[in-house]
C-alpha positions as CSV (number, residue, x, y, z in Angstrom):
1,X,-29.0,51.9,-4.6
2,X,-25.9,53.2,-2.4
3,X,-24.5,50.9,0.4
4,X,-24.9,51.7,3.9
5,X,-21.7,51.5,5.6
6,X,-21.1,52.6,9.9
7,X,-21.9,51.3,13.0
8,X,-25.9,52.1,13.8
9,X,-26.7,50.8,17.7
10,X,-30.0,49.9,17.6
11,X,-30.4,48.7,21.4
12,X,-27.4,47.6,23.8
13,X,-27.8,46.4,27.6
14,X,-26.7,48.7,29.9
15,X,-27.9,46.6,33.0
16,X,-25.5,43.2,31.5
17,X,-22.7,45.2,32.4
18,X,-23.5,45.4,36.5
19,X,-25.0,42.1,36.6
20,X,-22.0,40.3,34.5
21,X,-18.5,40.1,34.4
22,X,-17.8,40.0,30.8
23,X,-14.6,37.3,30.2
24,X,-14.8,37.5,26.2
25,X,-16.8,39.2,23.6
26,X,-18.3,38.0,19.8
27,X,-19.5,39.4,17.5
28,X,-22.3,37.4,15.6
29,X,-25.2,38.0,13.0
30,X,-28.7,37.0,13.2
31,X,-31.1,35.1,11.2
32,X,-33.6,37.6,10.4
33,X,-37.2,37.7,8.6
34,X,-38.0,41.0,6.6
35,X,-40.3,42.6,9.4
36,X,-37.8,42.1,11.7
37,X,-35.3,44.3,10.0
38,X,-37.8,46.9,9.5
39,X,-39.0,47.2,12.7
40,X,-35.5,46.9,14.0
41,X,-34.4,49.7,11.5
42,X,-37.6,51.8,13.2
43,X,-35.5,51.2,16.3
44,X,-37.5,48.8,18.4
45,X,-35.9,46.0,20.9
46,X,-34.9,45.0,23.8
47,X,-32.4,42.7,25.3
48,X,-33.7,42.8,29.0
49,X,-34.2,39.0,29.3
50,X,-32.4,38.5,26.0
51,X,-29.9,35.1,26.6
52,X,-28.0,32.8,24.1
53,X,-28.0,29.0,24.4
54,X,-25.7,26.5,22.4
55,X,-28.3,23.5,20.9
56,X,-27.1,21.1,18.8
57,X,-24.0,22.6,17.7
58,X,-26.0,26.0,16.8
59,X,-26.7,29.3,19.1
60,X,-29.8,30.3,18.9
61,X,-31.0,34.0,20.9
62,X,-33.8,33.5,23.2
63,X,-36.1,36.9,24.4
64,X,-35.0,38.8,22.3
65,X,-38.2,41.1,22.0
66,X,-38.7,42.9,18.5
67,X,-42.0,44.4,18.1
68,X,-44.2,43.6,15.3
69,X,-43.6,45.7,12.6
70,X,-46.4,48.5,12.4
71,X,-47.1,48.2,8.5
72,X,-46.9,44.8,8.5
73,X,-49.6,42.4,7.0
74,X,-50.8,38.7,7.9
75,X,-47.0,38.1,7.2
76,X,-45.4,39.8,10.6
77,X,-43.1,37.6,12.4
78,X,-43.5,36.8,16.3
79,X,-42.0,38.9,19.1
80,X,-40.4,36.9,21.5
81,X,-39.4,33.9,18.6
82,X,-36.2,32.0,19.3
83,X,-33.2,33.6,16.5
84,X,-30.3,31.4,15.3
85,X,-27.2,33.3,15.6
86,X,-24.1,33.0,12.9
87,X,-20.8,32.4,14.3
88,X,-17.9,30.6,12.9
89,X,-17.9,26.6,13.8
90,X,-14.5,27.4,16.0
91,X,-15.8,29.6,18.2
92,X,-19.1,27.7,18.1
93,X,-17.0,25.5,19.4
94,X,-15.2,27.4,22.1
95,X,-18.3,28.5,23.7
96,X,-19.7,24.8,23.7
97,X,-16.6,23.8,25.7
98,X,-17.0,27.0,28.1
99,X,-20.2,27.0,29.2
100,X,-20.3,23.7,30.0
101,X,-17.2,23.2,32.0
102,X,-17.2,26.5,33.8
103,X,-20.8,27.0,33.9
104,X,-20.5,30.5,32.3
105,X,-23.6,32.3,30.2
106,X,-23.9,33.8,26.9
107,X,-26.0,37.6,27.3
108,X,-25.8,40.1,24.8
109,X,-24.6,43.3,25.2
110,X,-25.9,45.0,22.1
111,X,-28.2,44.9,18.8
112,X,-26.6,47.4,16.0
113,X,-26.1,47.6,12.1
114,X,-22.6,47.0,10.9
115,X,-22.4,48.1,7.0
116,X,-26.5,47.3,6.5
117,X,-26.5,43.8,8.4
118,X,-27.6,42.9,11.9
119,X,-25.1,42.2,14.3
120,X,-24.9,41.1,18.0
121,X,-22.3,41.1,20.7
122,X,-22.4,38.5,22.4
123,X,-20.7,38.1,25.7
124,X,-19.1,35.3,27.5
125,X,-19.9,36.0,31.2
126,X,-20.4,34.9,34.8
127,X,-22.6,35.5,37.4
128,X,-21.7,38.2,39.9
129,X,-22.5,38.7,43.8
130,X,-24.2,40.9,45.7
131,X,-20.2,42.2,46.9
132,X,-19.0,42.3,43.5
133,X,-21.9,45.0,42.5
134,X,-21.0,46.5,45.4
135,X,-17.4,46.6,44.8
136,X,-17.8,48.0,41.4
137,X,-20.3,50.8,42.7
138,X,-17.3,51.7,45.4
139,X,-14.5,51.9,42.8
140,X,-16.5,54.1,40.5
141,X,-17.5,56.5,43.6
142,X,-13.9,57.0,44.1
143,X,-13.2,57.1,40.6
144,X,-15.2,60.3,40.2
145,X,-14.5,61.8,43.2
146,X,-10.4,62.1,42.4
147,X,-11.2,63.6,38.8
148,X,-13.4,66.1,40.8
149,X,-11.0,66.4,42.9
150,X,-7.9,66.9,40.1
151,X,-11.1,69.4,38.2
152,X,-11.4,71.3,41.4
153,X,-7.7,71.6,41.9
154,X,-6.8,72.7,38.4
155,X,-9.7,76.0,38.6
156,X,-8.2,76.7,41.8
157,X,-4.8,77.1,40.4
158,X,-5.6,79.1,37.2
């Protein structure tokens, strides 16, 4: 049996992205039952209301919605069951200290297969304002419009 090696995205969270600012990224496994993998492998999640928490020295993924697996028996797992994640005790560590002195949240960005095994990225991230989505939304306007711009201007020369 060959070993699968790349980076497979199964699902990542486009919306985390406008409703965060991400201050640090991880990159954690999951605890995983079999039907899980296969109906992950089959492609179906989602991390819409998917969150981390830190309990007891261990962070566990909360949400996190993976369908039961079609061709599964009396043996499927639950959807919406909470997942411990594996991280190194140092940056178990680091996040405890974070998101209780700064108030900051864990949300993961995306769900993907790194050389056969399950991986998340987690992100360390805070809150953002109604002015902050709006700031973003105005930079990348006028982000596009000067490499339109710069597009237009280089056809018009040539």
């Amino acid at each position: 049996m060959s070993k699968e090696r790349g980076h497979k995205v199964i699902v990542s969270n486009r919306r985390a992205r406008h409703d965060w600012s991400i201050l640090d990224t991880y990159e954690a496994g999951l605890v995983l039952v079999g039907t899980e993998v296969k109906s992950l492998r089959a492609g179906r999640a989602s991390l819409a209301d998917a969150f981390a928490t830190v309990d007891d020295g261990e962070v566990w993924l909360r949400n996190l919605h993976i369908p039961e697996y079609e061709h599964g028996t009396w043996t499927n797992h639950e959807a919406r069951r909470h997942r411990k994640m594996l991280l190194h005790r140092g940056e178990i560590e680091k996040l405890i200290g974070k998101t209780k002195e700064s108030g900051l949240s864990l949300v993961p960005l995306s769900l993907y297969f790194k050389d056969g095994k399950v991986k998340v990225e987690l992100a360390l991230a805070k809150g953002k304002k109604a002015y902050d989505k709006r700031q973003d939304l105005a930079k990348r306007d006028a982000q596009r419009e000067m490499t339109r711009a710069v597009g237009r201007a280089l056809k018009g020369r040539r």
